[in-house]
N, C-alpha and C positions, 0 to 999 in steps of 0.2 A: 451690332457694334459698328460704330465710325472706322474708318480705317483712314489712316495718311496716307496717301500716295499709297505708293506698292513695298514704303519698308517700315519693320515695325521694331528697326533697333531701340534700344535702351534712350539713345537723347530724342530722336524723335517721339516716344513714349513720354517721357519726362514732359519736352515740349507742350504736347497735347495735353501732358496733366494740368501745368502749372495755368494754361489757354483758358482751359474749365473751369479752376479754383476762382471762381470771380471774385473772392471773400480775400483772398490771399493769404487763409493759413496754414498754407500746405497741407490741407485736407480737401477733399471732398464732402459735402452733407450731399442728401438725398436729392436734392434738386439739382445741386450741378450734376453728382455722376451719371441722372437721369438723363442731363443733357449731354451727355458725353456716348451714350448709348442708343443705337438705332437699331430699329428691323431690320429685315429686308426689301421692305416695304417704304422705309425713311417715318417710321415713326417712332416717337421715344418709346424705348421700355415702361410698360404699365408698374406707377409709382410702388405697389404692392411687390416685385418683384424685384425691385432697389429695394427695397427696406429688408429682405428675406438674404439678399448678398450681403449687403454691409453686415447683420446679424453675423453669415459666415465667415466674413472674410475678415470684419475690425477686431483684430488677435488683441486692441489694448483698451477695447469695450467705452471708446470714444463716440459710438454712433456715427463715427465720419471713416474716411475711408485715406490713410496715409500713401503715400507714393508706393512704398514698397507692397503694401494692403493691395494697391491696385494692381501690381506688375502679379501678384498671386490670381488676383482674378479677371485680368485680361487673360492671360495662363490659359484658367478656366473655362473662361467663356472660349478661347479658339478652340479648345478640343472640342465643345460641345458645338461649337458652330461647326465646326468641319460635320461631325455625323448629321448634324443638322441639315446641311449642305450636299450632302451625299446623298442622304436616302429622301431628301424633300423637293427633287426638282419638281415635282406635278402637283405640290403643295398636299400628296397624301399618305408620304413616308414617312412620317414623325413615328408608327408606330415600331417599322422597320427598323430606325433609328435607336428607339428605348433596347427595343432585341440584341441589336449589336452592340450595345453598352454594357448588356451583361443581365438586365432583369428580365425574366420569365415570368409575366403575366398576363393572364388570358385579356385574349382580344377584347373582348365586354368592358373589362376591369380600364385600359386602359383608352379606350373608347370614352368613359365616363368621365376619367379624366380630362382627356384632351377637350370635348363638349366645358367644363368647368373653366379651361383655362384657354379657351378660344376667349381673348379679351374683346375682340371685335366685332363679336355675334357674329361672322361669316362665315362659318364652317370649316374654316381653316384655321389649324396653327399658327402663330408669328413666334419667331427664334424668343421672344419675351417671354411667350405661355410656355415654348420647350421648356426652355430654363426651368422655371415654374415649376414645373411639371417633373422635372425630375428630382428638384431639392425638395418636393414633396413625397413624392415617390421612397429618396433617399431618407429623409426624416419618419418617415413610417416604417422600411425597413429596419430604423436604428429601435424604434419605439418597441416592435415585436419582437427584434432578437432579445430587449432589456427582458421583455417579459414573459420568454421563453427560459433566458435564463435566471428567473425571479424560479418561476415554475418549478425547473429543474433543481433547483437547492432545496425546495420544498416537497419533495416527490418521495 
């Protein structure tokens, strides 16, 4: 994520959105919000991981992303960037990271992930594959509870 200066009120927010919208219709599509987001690194988010946000975030299923749509997933994205941020200074915390979010899965398991969603072949995470990584993570947990409790009705 780009950041303004060092404040991230409501017009400065606004500001940057409207900077982005290069279309001007107060929305976002995938390629501006892509430009609007950077690693740590200073590169954009891998466009696969814009297209997985706007899915979560466009509550009025425009495929763009409205001001308000944004201010949910800037939101978003700083809490995941702080743990991101925290437990990733030597670039090999991210697994640390997922732990203190709350999911408990074996090392392997998310090993295999982070390999998947290193976009840059380098062995390292960038805050894009986190992301990634855990709306995938998130979306498989949603999948097994459905089908835990499909089970359990039928039991």
């Amino acid at each position: 994520m780009r950041r303004r200066k060092s404040s991230n009120s409501n017009t400065d927010l606004r500001r940057w959105f409207d900077e982005v919208d290069r279309s001007r219709t107060g929305q976002l599509n995938a390629t501006e919000l892509q430009e609007a987001l950077m690693n740590n690194d200073h590169t954009n988010f891998d466009i696969h991981v814009i297209i997985q946000m706007i899915d979560m975030f466009d509550v009025d299923k425009t495929k763009q992303i409205s001001f308000e749509e944004f201010q949910q997933l800037w939101a978003y994205l700083g809490n995941l960037r702080d743990a991101f941020n925290q437990f990733d200074v030597d670039k090999g915390g991210a697994i640390d990271a997922i732990k203190q979010l709350g999911f408990n899965l074996s090392r392997n398991f998310i090993n295999v992930l982070m390999a998947k969603f290193d976009f840059s072949g380098d062995g390292f995470i960038q805050f894009d594959g986190f992301v990634m990584l855990l709306i995938k993570i998130k979306q498989l947990t949603a999948a097994f509870q459905e089908i835990f409790k499909i089970n359990k009705r039928f039991a």
